[in-house]
C-alpha positions in Angstrom: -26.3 -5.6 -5.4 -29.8 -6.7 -6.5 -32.5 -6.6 -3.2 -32.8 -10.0 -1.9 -36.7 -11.6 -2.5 -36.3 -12.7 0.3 -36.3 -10.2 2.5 -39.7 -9.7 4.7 -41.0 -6.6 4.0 -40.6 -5.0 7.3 -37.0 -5.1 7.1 -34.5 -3.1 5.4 -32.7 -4.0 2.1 -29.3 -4.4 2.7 -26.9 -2.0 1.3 -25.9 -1.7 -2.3 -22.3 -3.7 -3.2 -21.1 0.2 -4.0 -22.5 1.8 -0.8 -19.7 2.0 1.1 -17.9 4.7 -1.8 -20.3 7.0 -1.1 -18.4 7.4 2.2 -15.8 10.1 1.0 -12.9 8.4 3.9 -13.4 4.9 2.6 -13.9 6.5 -1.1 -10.3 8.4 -0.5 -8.2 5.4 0.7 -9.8 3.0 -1.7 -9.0 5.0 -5.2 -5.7 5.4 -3.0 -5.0 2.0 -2.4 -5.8 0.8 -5.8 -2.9 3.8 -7.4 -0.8 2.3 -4.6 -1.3 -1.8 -5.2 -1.0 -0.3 -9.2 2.6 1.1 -8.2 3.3 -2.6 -6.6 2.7 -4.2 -9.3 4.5 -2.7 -12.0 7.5 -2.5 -9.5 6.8 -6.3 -9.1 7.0 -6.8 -13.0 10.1 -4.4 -13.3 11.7 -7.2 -10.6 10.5 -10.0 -12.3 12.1 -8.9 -15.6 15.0 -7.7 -14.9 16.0 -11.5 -13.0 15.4 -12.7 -16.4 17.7 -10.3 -17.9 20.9 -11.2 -15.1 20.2 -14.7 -14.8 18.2 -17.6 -16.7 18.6 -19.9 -13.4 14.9 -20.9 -12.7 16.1 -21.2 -8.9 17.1 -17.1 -9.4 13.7 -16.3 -10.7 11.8 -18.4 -8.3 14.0 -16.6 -5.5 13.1 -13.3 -6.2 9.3 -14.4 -6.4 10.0 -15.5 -2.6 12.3 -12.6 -1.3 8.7 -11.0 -1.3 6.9 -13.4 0.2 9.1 -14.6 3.0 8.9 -11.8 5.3 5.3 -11.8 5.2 5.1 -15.6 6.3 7.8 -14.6 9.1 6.4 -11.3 10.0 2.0 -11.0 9.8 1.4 -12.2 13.3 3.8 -9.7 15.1 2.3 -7.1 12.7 -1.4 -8.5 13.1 -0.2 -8.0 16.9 1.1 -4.5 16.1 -2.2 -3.6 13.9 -4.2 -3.7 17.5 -1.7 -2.1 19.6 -0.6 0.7 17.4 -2.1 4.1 16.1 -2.9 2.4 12.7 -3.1 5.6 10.9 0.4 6.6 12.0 1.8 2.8 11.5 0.8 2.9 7.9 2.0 6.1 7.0 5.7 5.2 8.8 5.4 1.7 5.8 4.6 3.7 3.4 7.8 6.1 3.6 10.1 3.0 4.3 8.6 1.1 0.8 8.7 4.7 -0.8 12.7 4.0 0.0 12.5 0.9 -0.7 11.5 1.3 -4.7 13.8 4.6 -4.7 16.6 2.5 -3.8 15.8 0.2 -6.8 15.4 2.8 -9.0 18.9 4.2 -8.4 20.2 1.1 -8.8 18.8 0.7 -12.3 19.5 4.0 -13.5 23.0 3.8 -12.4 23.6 -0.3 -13.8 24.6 -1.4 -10.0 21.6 -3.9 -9.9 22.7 -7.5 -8.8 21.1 -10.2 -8.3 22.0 -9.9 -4.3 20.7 -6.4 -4.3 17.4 -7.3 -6.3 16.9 -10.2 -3.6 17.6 -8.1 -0.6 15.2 -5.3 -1.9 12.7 -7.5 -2.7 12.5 -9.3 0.8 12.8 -5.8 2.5 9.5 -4.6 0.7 8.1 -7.8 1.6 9.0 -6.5 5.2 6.7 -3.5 4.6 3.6 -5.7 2.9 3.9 -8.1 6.1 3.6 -5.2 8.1 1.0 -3.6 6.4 -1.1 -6.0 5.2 -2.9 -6.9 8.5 -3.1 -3.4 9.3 -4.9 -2.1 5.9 -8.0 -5.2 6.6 -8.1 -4.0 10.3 -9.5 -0.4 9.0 -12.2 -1.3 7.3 -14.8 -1.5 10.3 -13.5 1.9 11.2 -14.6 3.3 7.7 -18.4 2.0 7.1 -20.6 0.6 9.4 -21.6 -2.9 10.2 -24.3 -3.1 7.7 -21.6 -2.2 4.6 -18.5 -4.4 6.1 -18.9 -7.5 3.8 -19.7 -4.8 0.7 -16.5 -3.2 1.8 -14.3 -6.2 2.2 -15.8 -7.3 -1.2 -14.6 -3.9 -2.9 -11.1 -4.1 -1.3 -10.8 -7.3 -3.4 -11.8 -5.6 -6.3 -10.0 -2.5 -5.8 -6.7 -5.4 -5.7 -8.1 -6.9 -9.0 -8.3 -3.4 -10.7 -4.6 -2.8 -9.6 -3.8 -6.3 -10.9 -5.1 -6.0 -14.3 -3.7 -1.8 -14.9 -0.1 -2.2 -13.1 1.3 -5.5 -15.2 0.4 -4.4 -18.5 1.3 -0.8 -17.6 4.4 -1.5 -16.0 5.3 -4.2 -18.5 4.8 -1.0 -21.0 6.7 1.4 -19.4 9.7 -1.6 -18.8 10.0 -2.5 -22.9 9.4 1.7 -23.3 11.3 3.1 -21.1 13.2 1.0 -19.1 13.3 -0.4 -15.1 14.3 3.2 -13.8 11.1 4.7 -15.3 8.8 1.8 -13.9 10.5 2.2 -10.4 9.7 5.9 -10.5 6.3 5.1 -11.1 5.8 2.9 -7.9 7.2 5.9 -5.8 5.1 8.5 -7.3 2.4 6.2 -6.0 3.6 5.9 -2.4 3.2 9.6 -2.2 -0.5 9.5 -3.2 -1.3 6.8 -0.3 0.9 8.7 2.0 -1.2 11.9 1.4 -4.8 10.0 1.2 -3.2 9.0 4.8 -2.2 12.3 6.2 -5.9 13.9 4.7 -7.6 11.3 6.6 -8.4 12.6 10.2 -8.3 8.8 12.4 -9.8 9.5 15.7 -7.1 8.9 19.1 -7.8 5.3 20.0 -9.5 5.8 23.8 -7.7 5.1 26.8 -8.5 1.4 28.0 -7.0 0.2 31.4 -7.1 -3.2 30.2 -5.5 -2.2 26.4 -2.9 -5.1 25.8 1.0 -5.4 25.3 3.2 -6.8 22.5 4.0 -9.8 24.0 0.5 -10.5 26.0 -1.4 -10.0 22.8 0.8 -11.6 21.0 0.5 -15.0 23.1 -3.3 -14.2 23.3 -3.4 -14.2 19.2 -1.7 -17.5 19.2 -3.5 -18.8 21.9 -6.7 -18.4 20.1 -4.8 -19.6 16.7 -4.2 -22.7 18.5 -7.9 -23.5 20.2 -10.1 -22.7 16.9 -10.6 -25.7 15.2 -12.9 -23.7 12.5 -9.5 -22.3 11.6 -7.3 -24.9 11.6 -9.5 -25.6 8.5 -9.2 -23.1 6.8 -5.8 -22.5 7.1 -5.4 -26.4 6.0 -7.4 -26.3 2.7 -5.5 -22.5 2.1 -2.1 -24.2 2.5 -2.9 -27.5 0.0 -4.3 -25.0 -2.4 -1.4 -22.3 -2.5 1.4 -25.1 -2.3 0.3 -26.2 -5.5 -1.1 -23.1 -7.1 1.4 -21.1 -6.8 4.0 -22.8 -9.6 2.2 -20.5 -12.3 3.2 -17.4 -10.6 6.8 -18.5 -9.6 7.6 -19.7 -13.3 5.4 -17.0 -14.9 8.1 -15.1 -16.2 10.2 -17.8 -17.3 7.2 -19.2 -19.0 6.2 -16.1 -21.0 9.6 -16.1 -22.0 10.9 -19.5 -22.9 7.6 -21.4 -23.5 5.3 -19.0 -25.4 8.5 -16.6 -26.5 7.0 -13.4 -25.1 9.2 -10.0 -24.1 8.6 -8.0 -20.5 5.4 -6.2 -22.2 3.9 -9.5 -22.8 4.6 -10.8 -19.6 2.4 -7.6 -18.4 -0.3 -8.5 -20.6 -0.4 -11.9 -19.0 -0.4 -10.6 -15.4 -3.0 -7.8 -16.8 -5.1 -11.1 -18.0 -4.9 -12.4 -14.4 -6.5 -9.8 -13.5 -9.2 -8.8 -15.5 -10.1 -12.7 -14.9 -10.1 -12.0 -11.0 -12.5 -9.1 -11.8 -15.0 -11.2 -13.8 -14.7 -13.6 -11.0 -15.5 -11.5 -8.3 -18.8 -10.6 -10.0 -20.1 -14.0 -10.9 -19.1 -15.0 -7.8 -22.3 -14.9 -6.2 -23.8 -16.7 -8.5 -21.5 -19.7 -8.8 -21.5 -19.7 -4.5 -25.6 -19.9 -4.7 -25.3 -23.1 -6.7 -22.0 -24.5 -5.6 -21.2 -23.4 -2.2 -18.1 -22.5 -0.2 -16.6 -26.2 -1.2 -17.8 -26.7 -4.5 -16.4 -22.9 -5.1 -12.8 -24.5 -3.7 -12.9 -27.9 -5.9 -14.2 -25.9 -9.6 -10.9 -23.0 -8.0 -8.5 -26.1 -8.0 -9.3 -27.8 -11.5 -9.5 -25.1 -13.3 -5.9 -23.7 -12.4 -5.0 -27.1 -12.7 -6.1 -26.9 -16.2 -4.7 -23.6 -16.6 -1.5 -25.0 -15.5 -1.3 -27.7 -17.8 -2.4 -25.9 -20.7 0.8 -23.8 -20.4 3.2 -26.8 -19.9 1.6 -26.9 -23.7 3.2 -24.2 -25.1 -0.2 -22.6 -26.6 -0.4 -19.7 -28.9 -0.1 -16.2 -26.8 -3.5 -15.4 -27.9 -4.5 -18.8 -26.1 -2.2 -18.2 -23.1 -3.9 -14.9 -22.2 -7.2 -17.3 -22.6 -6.0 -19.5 -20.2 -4.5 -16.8 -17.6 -8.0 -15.0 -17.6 -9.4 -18.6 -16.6 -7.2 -18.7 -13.8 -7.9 -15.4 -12.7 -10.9 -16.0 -12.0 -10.5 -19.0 -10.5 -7.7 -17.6 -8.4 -10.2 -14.3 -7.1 -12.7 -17.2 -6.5 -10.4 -19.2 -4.1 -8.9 -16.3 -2.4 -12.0 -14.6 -1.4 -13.8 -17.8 -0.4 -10.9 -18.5 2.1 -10.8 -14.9 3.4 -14.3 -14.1 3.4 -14.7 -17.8 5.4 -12.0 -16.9 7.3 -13.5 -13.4 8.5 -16.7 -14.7 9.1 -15.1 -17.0 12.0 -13.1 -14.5 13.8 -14.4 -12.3 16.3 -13.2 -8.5 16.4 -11.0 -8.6 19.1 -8.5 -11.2 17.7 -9.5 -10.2 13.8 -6.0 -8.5 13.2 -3.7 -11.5 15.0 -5.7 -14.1 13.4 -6.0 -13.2 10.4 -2.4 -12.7 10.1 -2.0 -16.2 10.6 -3.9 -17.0 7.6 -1.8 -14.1 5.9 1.6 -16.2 7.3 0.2 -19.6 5.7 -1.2 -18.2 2.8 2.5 -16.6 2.0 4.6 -19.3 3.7 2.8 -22.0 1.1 3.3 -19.3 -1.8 6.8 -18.7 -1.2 7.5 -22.6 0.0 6.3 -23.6 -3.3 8.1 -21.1 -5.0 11.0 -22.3 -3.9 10.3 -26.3 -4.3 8.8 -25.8 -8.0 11.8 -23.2 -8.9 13.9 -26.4 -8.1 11.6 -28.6 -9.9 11.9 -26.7 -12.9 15.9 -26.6 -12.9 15.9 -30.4 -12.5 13.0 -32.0 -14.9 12.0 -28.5 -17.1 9.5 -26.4 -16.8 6.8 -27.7 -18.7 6.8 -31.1 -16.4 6.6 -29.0 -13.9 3.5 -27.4 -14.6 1.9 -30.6 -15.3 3.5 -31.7 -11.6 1.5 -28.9 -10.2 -1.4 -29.2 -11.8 -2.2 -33.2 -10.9 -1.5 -31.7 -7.5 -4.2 -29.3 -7.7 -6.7 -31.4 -8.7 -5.9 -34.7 -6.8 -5.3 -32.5 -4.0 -8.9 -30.3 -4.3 -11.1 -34.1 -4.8 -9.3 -35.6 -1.5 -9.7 -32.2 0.4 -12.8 -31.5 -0.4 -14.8 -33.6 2.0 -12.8 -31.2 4.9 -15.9 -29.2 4.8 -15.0 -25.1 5.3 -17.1 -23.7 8.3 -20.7 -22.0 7.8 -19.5 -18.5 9.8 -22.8 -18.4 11.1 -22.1 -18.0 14.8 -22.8 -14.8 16.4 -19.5 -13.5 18.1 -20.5 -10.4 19.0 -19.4 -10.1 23.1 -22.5 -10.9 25.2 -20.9 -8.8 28.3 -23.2 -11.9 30.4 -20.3 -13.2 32.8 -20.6 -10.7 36.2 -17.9 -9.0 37.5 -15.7 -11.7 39.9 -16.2 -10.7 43.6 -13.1 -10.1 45.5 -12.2 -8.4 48.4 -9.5 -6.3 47.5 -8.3 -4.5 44.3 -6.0 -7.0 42.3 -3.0 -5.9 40.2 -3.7 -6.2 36.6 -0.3 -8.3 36.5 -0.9 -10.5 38.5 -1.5 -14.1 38.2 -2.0 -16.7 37.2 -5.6 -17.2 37.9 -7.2 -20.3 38.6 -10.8 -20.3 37.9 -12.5 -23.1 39.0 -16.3 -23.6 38.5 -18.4 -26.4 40.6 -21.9 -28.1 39.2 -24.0 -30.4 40.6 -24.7 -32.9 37.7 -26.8 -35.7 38.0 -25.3 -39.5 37.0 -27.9 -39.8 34.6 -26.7 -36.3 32.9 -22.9 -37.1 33.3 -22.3 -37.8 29.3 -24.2 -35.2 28.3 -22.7 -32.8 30.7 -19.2 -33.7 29.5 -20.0 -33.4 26.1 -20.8 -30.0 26.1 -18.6 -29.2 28.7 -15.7 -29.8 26.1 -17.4 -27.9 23.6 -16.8 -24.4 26.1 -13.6 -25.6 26.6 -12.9 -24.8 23.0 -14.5 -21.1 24.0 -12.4 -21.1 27.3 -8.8 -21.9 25.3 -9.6 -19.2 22.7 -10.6 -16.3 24.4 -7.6 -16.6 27.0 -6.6 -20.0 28.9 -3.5 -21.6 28.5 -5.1 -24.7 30.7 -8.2 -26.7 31.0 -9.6 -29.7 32.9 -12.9 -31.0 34.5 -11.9 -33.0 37.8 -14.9 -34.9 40.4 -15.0 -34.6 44.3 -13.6 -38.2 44.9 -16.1 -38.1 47.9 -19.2 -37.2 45.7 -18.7 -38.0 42.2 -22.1 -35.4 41.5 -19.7 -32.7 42.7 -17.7 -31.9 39.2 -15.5 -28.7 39.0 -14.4 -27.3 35.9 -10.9 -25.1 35.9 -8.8 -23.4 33.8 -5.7 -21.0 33.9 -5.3 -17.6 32.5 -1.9 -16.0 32.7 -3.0 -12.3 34.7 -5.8 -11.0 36.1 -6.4 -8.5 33.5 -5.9 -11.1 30.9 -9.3 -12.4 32.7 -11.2 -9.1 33.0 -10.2 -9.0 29.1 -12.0 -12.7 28.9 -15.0 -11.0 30.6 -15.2 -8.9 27.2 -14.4 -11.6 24.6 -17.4 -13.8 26.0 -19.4 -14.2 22.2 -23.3 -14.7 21.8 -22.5 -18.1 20.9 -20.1 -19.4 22.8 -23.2 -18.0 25.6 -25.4 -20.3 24.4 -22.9 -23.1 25.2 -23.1 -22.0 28.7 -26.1 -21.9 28.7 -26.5 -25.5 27.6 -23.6 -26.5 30.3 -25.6 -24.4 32.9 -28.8 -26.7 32.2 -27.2 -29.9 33.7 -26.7 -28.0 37.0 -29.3 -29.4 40.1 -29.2 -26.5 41.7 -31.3 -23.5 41.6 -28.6 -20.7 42.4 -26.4 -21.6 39.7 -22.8 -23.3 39.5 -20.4 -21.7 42.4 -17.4 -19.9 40.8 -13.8 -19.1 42.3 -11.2 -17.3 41.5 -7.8 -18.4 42.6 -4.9 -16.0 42.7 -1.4 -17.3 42.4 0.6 -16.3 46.2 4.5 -15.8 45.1 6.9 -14.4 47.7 6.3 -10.7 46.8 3.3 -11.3 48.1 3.0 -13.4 51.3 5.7 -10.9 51.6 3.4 -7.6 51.7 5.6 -5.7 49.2 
């Protein structure tokens, strides 16, 4: 990564793009990861094949495409949950055996001629089980193997450790398929289950520390989607991720029946095409600097949707296969382009303590609109052909990325780091973390002629209030002296309070801070906590 000119001279450059391999537990588990995503995708190709080979239904093929995508639209906010209650170490290692079975299992079955289309189907959507589980989990471990300063460098290798896989494991898979057949190919993906298993066994994870206020399943799991819910900076960007997969994604369900009815390819061709796809994501990933400098995030989003638009119709054409692997390295690199811009957006608007639940919501819309559209465009195909399929989805993409694109993506430029500014709430006797819920109820003294400016920012930290915790908000005035204004909201225990205490960001301070201004009295806005009374307790017990 070339030094920013930029940079005053009295600060340090920031770290190279390949800084964080120098770090030999990061270095381990990437070369790990990219033999394991490899393994996936020649397993992936070997599935995709062999559908061809039992059935020519397009609704078949397209099925099998979203066996593996369901569970992970179903499942990445429980395992987003389970990512930042769990030993993360120990939780990956566990998904790693159960895939390992998983491509054993399919292996067996091709070696001994059982396969079915049921079986292929079932198999598919249990491995998709595994990638729900682990795909939170795997982006939650990054901050634990660089530092701060190397995150983004990190997160941007991860993406092209994905790429690499991308452009080995189709081609070599599709090799070892017209070679040697699915059981070889399946071997293959086990053999490299065993490497990430032992690149996860070698790497010694510190014990998590004990935290009095550490979460549960189902707390944390209402606190992810409480958060999901109240960011509006999300909603965004899970919006202009669903209209873009919806439509992208008819290449990659009707891929193989492309390769092999349009452009009259075998399972070795298909590889090369996937290969293509990603050598394109590669070459994306490093121009993309360069094309965000000039374009930005949007203009990044509205070039990703044309050109795979174009891609798309291109191959409704029936080109050449010199001119279809042309056309796939386009998209490729369109595709790497569109994908990191969401999830790099996407990261820079999360704070750490939600980071696993939230982005597993993007994870469940980003495979919920890939598998969705699966499904639809299989159906497509089987009704009008494929090639007016293709040119369905690609008038979608690009009618779809010029009427989206004035839904600007969010700058990420808040600081959410936890200021730790609120002070601990007085009270005059320990309080049971369970218990609740807590009314917190806030009173300033604002001025008539300060009301609608109050107000306004008032329901900006009401935003901050509903995502780091309450399930309620509302500003109410003393009917007796309308100056008198008391802001309250509801959080479900106490310790789901304390817990807001911590989540408090920088910015979301500096909205206080602007509330706080309106106030007419020297000694600050007077805050209560209210403690709900059931009968266990009037009762003593």
């Amino acid at each position: 990564m070339a030094k920013d000119i930029d940079t005053p001279s009295g600060s340090a450059p920031p770290p190279g793009g390949f800084a964080p391999l120098r770090r030999p537990v990061f270095a381990v588990l990437w070369v790990a990861t990219v033999l394991g995503n490899t393994g996936t995708f020649m397993r992936d190709v070997a599935s995709a094949w062999l559908v061809t080979d039992l059935s020519s239904s397009p609704t078949a093929v397209a099925a099998v495409q979203a066996a593996g995508m369901i569970p992970v639209f179903l499942l990445a906010i429980p395992a987003g949950v389970l990512s930042d209650i769990l030993d993360r170490r120990r939780f990956l290692i566990a998904i790693q055996i159960m895939l390992g079975c998983v491509s054993a299992t399919l292996m067996l079955l091709a070696y001994t001629g059982l396969m079915s289309i049921s079986l292929l189907i079932g198999l598919t959507f249990t491995g998709g089980i595994g990638a729900a589980l682990m795909g939170p989990t795997w982006q939650s471990i990054v901050p634990e193997l660089v530092p701060r300063s190397e995150l983004k460098a990190a997160v941007a290798l991860n993406s092209l450790g994905i790429n690499i896989a991308r452009s080995i494991g189709p081609a070599a898979g599709g090799f070892l398929l017209a070679a040697f057949g699915a059981t070889v190919t399946y071997g293959a993906d086990v053999a490299s289950y065993l490497v990430v298993v032992a690149a996860l066994l070698w790497w010694k994870r510190p014990k998590n520390a004990e935290d009095d206020l550490g979460e549960h399943f189902a707390g944390a799991f209402r606190a992810g989607l409480r958060y999901a819910r109240a960011s509006r900076e999300l909603h965004i960007v899970l919006f202009r991720a669903l209209v873009f997969f919806a439509f992208a994604s008819a290449v990659w369900a009707l891929l193989p029946l492309v390769t092999r009815e349009l452009l009259h390819g075998d399972a070795a061709f298909y590889g090369v095409l996937l290969g293509s796809v990603g050598l394109g994501a590669i070459g994306g990933a490093f121009v993309l600097p360069i094309l965000r400098s000039r374009l930005g995030t949007d203009g990044l989003m509205l070039a990703a949707a044309i050109v795979t638009g174009c891609a798309a119709l291109a191959l409704a054409l029936a080109p050449p296969q010199w001119a279809a692997v042309v056309i796939l390295l386009a998209m490729g690199c369109a595709w790497i382009i569109a994908l990191t811009t969401l999830n790099a957006t996407a990261q820079a608007i999360l704070p750490n303590w939600v980071r696993g639940r939230a982005l597993a919501v993007y994870l469940t819309v980003f495979n919920g609109a890939m598998a969705g559209g699966s499904l639809c465009w299989g159906l497509i195909a089987q009704e009008v052909g494929l090639s007016w399929a293709l040119v369905a989805s690609a008038a979608g993409l690009v009618v779809s990325g010029l009427l989206v694109h004035r839904v600007a993506l969010p700058k990420g430029e808040a600081d959410l780091t936890p200021s730790h500014h609120w002070p601990e709430p007085l009270i005059a006797e320990p309080v049971a973390d369970d218990r609740g819920p807590v009314l917190i109820l806030i009173e300033y003294r604002i001025a008539k002629r300060d009301r609608a400016a109050f107000l306004a920012a008032l329901e900006r930290l009401s935003q901050a209030r509903r995502r780091d915790g309450a399930y309620g908000w509302g500003v109410t005035e003393d009917a007796s002296d309308p100056e008198t204004i008391v802001e309250w909201f509801m959080v479900e225990s106490w310790a789901e309070h304390l817990r807001q205490h911590r989540r408090v960001s920088s910015a979301d301070a500096d909205v206080q801070r602007e509330v706080r201004r309106f106030h007419g009295l020297d000694d600050g806005p007077k805050v209560r906590h209210l403690l709900a009374v059931n009968s266990r307790h009037r009762l003593g017990v």
